[in-house]
PDB file as gemmi writes it, atoms N, CA and C in Angstrom:
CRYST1    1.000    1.000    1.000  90.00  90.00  90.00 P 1                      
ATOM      1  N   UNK A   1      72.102-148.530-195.170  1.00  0.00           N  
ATOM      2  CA  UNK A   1      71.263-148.356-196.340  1.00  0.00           C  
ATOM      3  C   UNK A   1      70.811-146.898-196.421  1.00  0.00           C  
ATOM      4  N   UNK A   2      71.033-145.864-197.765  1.00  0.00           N  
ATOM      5  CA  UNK A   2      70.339-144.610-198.133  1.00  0.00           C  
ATOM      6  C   UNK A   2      68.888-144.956-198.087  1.00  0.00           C  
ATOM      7  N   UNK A   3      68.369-143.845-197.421  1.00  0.00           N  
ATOM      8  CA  UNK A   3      66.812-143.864-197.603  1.00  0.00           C  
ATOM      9  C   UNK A   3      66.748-142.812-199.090  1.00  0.00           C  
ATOM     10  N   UNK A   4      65.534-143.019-199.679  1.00  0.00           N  
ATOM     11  CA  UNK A   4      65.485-142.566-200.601  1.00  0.00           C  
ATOM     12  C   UNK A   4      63.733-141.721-200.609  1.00  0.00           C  
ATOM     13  N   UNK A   5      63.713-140.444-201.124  1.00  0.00           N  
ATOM     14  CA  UNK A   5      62.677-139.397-200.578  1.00  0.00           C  
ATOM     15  C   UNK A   5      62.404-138.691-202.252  1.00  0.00           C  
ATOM     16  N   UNK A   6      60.710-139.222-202.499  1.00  0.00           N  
ATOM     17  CA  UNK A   6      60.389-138.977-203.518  1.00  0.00           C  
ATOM     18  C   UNK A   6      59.457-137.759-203.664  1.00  0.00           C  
ATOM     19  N   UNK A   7      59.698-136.446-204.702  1.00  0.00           N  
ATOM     20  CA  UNK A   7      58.775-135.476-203.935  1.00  0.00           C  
ATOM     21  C   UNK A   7      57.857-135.348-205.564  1.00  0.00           C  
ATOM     22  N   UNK A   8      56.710-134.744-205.057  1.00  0.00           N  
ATOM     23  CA  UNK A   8      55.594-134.713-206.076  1.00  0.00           C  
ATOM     24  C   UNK A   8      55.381-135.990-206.885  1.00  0.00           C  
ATOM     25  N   UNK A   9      54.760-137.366-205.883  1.00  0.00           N  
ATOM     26  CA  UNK A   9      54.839-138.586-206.421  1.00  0.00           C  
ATOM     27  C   UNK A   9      53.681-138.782-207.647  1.00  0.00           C  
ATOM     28  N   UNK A  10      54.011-139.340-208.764  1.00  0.00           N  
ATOM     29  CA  UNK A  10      52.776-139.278-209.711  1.00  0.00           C  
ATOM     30  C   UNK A  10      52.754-140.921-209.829  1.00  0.00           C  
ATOM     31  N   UNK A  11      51.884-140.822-210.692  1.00  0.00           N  
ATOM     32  CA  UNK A  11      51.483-143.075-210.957  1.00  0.00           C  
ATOM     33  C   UNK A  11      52.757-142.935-211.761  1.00  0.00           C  
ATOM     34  N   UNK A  12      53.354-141.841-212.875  1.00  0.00           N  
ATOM     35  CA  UNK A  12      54.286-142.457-213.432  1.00  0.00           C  
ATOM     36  C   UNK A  12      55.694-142.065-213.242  1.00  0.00           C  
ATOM     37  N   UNK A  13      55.699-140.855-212.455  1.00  0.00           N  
ATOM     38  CA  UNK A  13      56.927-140.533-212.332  1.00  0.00           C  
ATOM     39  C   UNK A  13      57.107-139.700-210.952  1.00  0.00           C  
ATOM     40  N   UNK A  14      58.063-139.141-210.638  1.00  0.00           N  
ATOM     41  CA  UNK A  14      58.452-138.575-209.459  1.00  0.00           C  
ATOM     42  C   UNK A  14      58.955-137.196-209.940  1.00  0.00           C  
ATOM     43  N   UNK A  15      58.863-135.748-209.293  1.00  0.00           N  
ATOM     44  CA  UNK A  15      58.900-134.521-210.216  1.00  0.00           C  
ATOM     45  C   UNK A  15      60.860-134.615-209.535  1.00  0.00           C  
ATOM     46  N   UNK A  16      60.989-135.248-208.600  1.00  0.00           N  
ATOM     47  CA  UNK A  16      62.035-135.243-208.164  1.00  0.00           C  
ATOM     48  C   UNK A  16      62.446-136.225-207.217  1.00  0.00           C  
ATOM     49  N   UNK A  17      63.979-137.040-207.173  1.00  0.00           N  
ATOM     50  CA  UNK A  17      64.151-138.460-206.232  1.00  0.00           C  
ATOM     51  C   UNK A  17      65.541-137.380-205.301  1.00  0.00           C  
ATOM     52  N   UNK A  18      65.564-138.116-204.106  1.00  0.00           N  
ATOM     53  CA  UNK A  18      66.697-137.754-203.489  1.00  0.00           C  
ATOM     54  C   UNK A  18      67.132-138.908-202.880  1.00  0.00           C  
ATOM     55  N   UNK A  19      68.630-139.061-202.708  1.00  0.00           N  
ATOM     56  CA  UNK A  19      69.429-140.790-202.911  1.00  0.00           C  
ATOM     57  C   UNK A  19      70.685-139.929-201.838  1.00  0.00           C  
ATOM     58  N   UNK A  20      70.653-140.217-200.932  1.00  0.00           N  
ATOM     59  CA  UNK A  20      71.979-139.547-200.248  1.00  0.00           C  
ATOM     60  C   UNK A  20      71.892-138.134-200.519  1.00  0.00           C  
ATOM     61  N   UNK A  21      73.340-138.028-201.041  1.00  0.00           N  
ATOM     62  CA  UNK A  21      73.147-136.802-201.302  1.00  0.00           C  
ATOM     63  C   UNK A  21      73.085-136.087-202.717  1.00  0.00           C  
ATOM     64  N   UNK A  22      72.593-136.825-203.485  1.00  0.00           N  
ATOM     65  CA  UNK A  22      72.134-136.430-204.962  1.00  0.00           C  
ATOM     66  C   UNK A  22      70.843-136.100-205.274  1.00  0.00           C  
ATOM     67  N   UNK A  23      70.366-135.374-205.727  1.00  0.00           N  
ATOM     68  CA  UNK A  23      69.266-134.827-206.314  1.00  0.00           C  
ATOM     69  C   UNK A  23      68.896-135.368-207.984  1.00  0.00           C  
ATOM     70  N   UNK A  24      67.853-136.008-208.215  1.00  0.00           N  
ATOM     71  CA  UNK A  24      67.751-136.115-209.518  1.00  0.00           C  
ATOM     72  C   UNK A  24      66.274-135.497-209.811  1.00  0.00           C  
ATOM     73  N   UNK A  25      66.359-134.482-210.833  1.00  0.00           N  
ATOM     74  CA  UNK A  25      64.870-134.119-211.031  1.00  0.00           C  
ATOM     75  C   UNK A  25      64.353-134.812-212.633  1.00  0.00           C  
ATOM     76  N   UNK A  26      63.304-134.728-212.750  1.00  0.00           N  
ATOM     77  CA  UNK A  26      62.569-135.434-213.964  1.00  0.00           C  
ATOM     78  C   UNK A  26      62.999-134.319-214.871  1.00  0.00           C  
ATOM     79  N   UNK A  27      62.576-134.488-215.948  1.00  0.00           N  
ATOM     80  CA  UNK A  27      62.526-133.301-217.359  1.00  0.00           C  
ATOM     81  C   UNK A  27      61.472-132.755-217.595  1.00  0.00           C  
ATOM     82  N   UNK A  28      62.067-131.176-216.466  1.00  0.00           N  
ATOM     83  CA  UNK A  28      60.647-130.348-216.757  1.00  0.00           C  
ATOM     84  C   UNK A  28      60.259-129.629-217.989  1.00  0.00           C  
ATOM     85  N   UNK A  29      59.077-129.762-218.018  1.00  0.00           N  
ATOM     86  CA  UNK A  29      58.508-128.476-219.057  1.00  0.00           C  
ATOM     87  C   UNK A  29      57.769-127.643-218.202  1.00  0.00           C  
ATOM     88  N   UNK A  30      57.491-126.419-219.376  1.00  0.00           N  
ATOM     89  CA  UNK A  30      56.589-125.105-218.670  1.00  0.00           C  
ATOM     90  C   UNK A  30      55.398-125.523-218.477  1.00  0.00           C  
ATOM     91  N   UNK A  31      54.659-125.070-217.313  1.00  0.00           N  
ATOM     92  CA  UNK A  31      53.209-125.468-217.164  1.00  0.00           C  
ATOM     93  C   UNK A  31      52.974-124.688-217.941  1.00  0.00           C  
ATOM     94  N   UNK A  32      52.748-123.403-218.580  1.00  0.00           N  
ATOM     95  CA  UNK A  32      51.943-122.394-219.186  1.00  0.00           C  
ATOM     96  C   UNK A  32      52.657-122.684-220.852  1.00  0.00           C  
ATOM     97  N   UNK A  33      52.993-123.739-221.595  1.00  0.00           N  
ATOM     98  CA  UNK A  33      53.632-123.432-222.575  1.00  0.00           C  
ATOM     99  C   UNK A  33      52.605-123.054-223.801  1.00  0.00           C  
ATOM    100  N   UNK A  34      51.627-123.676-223.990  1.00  0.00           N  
ATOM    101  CA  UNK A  34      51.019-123.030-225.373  1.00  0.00           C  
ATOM    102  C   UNK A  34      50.981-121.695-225.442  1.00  0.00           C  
ATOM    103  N   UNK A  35      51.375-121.239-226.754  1.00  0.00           N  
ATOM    104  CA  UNK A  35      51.877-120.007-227.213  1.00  0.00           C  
ATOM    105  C   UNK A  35      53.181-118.950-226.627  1.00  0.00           C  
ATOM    106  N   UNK A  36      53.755-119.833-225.654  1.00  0.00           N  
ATOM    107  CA  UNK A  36      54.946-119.268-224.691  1.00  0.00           C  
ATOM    108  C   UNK A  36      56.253-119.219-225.998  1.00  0.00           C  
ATOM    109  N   UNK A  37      57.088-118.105-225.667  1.00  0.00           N  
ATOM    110  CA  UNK A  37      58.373-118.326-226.969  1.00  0.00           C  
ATOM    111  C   UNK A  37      59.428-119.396-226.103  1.00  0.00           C  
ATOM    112  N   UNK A  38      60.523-119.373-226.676  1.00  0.00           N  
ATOM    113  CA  UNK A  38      61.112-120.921-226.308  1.00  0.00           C  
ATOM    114  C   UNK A  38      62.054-120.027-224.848  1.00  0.00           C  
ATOM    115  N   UNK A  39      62.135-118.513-224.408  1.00  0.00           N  
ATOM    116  CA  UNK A  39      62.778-117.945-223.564  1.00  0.00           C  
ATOM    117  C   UNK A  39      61.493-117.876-222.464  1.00  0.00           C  
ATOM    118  N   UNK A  40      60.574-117.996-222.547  1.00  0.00           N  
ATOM    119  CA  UNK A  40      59.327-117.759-221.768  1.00  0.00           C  
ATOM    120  C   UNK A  40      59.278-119.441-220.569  1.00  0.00           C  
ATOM    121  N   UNK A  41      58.685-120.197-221.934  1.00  0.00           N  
ATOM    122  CA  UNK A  41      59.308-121.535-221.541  1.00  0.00           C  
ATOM    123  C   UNK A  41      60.502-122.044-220.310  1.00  0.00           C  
ATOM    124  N   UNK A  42      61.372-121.703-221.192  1.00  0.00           N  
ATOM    125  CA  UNK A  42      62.944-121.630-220.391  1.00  0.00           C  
ATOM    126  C   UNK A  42      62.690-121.044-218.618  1.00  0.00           C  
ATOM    127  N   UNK A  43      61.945-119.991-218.802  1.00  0.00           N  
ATOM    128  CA  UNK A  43      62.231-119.472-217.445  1.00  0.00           C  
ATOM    129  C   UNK A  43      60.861-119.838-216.841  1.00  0.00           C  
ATOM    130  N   UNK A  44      60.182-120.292-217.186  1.00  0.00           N  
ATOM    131  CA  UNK A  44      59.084-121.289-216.357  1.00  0.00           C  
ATOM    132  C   UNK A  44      59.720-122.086-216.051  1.00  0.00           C  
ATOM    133  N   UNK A  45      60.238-123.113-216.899  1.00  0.00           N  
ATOM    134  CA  UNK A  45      60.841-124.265-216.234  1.00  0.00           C  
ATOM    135  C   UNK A  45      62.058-124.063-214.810  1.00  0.00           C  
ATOM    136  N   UNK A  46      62.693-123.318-214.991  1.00  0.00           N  
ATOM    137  CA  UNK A  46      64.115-122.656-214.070  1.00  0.00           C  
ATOM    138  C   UNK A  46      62.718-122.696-212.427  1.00  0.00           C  
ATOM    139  N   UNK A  47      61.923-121.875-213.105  1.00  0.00           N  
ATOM    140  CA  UNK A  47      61.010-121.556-211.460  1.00  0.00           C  
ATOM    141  C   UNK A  47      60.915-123.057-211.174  1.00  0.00           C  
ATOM    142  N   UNK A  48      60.157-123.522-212.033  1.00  0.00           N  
ATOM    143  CA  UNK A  48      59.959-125.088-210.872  1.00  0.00           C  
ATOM    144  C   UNK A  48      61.313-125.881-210.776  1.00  0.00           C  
ATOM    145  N   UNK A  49      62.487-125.571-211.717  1.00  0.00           N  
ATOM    146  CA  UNK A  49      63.496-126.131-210.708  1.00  0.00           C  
ATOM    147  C   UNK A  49      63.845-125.631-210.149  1.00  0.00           C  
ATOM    148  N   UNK A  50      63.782-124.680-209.513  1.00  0.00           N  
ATOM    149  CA  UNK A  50      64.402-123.662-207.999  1.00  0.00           C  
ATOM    150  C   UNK A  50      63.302-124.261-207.310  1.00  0.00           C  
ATOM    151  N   UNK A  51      62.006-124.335-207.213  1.00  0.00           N  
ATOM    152  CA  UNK A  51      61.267-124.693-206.276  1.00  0.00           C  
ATOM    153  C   UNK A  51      61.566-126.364-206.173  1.00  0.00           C  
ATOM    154  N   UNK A  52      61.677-127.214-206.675  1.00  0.00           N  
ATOM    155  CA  UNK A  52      61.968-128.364-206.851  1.00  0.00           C  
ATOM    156  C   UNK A  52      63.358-128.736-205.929  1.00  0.00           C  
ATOM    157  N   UNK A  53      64.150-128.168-205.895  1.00  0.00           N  
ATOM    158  CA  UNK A  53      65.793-128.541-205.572  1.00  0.00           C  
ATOM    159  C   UNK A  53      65.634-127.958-203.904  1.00  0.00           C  
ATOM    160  N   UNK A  54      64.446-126.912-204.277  1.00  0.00           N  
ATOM    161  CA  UNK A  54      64.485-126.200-202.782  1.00  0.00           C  
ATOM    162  C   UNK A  54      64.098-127.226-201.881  1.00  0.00           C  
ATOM    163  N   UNK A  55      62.515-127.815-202.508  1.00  0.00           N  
ATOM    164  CA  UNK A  55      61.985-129.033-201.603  1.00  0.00           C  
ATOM    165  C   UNK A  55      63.056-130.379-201.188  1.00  0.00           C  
ATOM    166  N   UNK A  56      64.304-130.535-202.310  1.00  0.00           N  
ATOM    167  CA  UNK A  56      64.928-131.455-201.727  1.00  0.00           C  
ATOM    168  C   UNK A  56      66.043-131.097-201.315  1.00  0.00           C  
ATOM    169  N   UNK A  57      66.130-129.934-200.425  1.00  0.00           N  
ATOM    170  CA  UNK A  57      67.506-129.209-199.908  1.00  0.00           C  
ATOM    171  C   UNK A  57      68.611-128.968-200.641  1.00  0.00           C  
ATOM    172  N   UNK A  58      68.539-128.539-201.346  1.00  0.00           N  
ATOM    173  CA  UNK A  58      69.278-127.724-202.060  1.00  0.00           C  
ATOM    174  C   UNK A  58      69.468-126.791-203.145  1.00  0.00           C  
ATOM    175  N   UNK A  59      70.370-126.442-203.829  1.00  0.00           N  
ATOM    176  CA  UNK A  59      70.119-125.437-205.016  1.00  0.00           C  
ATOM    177  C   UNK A  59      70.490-124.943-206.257  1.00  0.00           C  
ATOM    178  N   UNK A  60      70.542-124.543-207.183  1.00  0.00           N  
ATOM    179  CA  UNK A  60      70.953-124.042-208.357  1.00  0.00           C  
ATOM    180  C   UNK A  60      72.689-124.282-208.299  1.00  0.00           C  
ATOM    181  N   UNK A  61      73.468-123.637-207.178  1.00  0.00           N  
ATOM    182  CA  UNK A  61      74.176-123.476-207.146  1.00  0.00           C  
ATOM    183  C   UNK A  61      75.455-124.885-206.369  1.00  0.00           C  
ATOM    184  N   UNK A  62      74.106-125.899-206.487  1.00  0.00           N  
ATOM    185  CA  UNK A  62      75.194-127.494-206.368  1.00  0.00           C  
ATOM    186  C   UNK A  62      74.884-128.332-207.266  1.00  0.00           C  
ATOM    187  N   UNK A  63      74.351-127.661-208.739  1.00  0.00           N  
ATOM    188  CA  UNK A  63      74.012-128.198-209.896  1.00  0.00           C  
ATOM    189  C   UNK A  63      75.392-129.623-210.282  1.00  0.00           C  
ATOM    190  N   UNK A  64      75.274-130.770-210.975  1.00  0.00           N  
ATOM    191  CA  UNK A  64      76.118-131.486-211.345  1.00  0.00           C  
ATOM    192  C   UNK A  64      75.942-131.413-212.869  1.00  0.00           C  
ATOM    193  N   UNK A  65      74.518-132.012-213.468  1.00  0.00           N  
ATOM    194  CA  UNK A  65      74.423-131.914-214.202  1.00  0.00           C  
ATOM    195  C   UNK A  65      73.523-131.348-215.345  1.00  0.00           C  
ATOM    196  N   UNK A  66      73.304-130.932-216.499  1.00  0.00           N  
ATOM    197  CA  UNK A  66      71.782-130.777-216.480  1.00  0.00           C  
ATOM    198  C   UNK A  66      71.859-131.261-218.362  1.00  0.00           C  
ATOM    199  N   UNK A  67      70.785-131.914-218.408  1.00  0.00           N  
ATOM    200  CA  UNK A  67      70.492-132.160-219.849  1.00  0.00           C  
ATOM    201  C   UNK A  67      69.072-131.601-220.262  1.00  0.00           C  
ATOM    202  N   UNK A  68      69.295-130.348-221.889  1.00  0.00           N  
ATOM    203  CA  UNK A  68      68.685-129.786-222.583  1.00  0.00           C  
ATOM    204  C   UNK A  68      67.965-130.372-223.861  1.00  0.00           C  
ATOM    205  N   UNK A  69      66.613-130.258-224.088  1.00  0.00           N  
ATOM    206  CA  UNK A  69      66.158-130.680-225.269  1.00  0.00           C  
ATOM    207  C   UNK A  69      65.552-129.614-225.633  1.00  0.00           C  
ATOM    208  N   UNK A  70      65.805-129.301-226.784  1.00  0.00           N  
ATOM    209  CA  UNK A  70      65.172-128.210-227.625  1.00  0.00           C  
ATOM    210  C   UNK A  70      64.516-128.774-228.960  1.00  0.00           C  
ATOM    211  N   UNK A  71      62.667-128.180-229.130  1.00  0.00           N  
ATOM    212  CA  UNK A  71      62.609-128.773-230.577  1.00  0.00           C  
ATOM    213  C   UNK A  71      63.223-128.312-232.092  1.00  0.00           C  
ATOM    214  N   UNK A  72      63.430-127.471-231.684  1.00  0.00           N  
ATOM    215  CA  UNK A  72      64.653-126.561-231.997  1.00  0.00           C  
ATOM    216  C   UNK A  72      65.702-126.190-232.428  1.00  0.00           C  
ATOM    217  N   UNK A  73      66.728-126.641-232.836  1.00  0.00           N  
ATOM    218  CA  UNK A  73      68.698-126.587-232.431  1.00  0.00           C  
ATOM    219  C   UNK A  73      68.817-124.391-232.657  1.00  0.00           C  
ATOM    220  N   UNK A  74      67.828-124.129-233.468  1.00  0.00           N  
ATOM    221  CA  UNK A  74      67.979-122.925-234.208  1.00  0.00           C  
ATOM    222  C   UNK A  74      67.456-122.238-233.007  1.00  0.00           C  
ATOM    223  N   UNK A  75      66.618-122.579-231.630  1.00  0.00           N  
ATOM    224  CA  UNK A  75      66.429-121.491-230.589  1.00  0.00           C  
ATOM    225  C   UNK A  75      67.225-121.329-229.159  1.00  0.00           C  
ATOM    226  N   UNK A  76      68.817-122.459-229.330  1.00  0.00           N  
ATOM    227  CA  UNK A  76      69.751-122.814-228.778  1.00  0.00           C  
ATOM    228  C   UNK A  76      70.412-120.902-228.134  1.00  0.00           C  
ATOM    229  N   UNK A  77      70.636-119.876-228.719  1.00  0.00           N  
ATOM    230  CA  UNK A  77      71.143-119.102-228.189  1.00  0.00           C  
ATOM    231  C   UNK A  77      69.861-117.770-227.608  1.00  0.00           C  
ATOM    232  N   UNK A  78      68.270-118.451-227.310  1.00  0.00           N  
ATOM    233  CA  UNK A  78      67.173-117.592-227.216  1.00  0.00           C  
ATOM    234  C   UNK A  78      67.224-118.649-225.873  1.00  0.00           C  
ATOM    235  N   UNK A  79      67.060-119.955-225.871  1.00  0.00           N  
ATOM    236  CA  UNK A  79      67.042-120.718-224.784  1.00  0.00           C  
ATOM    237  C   UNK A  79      68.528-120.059-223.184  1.00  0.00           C  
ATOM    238  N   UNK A  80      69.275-120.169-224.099  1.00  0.00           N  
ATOM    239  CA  UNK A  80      71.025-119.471-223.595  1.00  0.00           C  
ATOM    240  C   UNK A  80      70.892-118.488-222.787  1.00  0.00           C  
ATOM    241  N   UNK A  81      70.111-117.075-223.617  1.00  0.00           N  
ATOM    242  CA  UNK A  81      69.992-116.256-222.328  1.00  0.00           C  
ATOM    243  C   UNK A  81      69.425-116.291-221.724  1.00  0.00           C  
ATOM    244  N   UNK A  82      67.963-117.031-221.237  1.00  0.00           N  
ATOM    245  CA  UNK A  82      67.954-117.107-220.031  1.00  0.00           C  
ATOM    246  C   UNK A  82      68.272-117.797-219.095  1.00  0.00           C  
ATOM    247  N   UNK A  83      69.006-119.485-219.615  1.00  0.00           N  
ATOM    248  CA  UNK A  83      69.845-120.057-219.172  1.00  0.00           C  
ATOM    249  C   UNK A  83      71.255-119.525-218.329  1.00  0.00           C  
ATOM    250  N   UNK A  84      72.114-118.441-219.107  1.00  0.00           N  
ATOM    251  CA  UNK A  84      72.959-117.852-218.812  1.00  0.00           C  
ATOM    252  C   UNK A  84      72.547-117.012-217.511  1.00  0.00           C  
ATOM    253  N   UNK A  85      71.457-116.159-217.297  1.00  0.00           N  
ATOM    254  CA  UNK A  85      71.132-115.481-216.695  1.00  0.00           C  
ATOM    255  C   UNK A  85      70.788-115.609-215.594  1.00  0.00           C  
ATOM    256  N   UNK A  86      70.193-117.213-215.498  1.00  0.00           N  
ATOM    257  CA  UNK A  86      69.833-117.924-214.052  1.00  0.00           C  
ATOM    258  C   UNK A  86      70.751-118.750-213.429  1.00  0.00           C  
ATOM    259  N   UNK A  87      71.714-119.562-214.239  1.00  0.00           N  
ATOM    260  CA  UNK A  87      72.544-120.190-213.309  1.00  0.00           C  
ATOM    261  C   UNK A  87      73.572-119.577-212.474  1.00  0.00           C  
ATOM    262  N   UNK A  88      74.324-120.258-211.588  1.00  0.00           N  
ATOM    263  CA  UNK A  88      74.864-119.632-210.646  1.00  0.00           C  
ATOM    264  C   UNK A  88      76.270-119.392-210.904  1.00  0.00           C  
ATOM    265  N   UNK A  89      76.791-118.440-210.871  1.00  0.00           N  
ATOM    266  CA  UNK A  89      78.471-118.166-211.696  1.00  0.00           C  
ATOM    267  C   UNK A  89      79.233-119.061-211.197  1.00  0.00           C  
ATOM    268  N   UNK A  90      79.742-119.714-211.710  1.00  0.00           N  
ATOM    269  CA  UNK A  90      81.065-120.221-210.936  1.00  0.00           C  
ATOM    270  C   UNK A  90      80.989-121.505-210.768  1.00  0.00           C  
ATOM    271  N   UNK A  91      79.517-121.978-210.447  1.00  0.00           N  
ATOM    272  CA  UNK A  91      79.092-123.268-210.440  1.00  0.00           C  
ATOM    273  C   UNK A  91      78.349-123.702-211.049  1.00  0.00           C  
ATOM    274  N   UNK A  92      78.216-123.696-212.625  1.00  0.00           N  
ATOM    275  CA  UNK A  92      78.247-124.347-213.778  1.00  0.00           C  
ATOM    276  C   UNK A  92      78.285-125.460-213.987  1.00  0.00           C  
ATOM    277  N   UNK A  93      77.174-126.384-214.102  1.00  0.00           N  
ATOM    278  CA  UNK A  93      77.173-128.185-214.221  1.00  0.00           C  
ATOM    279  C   UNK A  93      77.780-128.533-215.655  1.00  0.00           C  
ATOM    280  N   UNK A  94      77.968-129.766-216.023  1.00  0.00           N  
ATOM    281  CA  UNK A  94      78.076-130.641-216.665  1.00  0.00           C  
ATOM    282  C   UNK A  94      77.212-130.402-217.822  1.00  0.00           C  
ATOM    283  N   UNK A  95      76.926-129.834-218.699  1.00  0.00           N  
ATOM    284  CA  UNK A  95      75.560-129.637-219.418  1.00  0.00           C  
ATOM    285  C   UNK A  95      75.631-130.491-220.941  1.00  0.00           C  
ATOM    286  N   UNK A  96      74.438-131.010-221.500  1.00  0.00           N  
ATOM    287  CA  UNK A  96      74.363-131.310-222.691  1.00  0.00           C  
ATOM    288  C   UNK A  96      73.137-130.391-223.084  1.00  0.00           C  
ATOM    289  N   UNK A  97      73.084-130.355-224.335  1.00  0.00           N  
ATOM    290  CA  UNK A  97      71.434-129.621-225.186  1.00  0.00           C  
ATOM    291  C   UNK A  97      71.550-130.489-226.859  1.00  0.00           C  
ATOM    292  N   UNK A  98      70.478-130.514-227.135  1.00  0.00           N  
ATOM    293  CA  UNK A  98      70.157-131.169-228.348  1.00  0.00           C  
ATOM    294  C   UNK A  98      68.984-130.903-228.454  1.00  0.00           C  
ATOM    295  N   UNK A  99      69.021-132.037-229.943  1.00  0.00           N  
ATOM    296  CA  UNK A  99      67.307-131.097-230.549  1.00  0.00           C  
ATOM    297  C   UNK A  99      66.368-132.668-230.497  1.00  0.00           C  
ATOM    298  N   UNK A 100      65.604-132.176-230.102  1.00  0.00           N  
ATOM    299  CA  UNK A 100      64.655-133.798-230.124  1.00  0.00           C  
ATOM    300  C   UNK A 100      62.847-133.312-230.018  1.00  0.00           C  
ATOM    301  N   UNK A 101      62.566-134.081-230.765  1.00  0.00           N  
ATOM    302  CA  UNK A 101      60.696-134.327-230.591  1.00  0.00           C  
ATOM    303  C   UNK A 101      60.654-134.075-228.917  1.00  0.00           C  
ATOM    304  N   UNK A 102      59.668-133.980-228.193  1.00  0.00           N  
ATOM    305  CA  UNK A 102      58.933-133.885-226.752  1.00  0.00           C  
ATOM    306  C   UNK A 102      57.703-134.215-226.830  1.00  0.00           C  
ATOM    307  N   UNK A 103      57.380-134.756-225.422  1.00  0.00           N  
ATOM    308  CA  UNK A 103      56.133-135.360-225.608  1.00  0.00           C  
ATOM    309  C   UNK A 103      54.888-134.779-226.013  1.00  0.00           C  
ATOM    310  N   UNK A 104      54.699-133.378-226.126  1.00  0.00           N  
ATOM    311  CA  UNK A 104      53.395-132.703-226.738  1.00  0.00           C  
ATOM    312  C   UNK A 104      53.957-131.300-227.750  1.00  0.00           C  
ATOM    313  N   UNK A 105      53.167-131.289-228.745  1.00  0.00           N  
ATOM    314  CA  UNK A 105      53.847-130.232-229.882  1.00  0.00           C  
ATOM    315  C   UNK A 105      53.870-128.440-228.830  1.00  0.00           C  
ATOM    316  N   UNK A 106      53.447-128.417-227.875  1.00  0.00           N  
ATOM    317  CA  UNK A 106      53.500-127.431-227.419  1.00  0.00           C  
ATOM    318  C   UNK A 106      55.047-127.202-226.337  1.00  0.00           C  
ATOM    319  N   UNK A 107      55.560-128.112-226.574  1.00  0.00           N  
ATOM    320  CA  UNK A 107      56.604-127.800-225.527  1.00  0.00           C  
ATOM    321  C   UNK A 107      57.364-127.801-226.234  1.00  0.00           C  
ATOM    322  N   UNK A 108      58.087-126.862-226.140  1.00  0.00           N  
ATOM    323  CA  UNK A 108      59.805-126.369-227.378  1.00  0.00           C  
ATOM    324  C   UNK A 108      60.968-126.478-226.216  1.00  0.00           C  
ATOM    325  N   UNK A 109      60.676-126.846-225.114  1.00  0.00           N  
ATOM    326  CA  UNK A 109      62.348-126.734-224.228  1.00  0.00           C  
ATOM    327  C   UNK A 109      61.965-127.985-223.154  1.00  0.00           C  
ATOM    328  N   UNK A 110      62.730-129.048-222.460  1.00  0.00           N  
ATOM    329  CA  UNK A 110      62.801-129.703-221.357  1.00  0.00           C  
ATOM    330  C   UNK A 110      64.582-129.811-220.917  1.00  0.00           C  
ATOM    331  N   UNK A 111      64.183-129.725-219.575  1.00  0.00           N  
ATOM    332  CA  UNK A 111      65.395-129.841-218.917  1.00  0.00           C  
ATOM    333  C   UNK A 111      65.289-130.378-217.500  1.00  0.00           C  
ATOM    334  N   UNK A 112      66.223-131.747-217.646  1.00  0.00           N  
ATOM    335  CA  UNK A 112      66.621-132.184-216.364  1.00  0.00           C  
ATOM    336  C   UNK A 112      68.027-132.054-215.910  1.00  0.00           C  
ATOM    337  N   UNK A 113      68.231-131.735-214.313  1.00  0.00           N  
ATOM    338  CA  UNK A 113      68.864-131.303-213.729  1.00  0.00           C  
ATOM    339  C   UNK A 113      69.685-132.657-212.615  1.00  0.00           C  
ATOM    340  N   UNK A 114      70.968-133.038-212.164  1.00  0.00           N  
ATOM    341  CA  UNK A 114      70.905-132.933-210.970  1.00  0.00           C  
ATOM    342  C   UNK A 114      71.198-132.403-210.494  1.00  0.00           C  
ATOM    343  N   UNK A 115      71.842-132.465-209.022  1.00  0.00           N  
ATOM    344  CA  UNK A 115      72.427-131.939-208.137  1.00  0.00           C  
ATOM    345  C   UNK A 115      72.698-132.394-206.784  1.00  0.00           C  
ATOM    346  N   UNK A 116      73.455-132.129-206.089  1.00  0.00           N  
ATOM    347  CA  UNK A 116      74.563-132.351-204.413  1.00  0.00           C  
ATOM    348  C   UNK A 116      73.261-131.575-203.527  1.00  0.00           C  
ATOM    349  N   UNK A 117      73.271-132.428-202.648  1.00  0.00           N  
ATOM    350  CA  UNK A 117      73.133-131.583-201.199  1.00  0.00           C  
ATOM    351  C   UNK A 117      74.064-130.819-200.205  1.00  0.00           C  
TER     352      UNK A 117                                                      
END                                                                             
């Protein structure tokens, strides 16, 4: 039987699960988002998933998959560069992005990630 290792446990969710050797993180947003632009955002979120993947051994660069929500579709290539800029060359996940409502009018970007150990 996989043991399974839940990190930053909340009543409703987990900021991140680890299952063998998969990583699944929740869909972060920026802690600092009111009045943040949707590239500000973007690279808040990237920090707590580098710190996030770190706590469950591993990293950017054993990404599988990652799914994008933007409120947005029109801040898709402002989101991009700093997307482009942080992931790891070569090892490039699986990615989707779309445009969807989020749970508070202040957040313009969420993104969940997995990833390999």
């Amino acid at each position: 039987m996989t043991d399974i290792k839940r990190i930053e446990v909340g009543a409703r969710m987990s900021q991140a699960v680890v299952h063998g050797d998969t990583v699944y993180l929740a869909g972060q947003v920026a802690q600092r988002a009111p009045g943040a632009s949707v590239a500000d955002q973007t690279r808040d979120i990237l920090a707590k998933t580098d710190e996030l993947l770190a706590a469950a051994g591993t990293d950017k660069s054993k990404l599988l998959s990652a799914t994008i929500w933007l409120t947005d579709i029109g801040t898709f290539n402002e989101m991009n560069a700093v997307w482009d800029a942080w992931v790891s060359p070569g090892n490039t996940p699986a990615r989707a992005c779309v445009e969807a409502k989020l749970a508070a009018p202040q957040f313009t970007v969420e993104i969940a990630v997995v990833a390999a150990r």
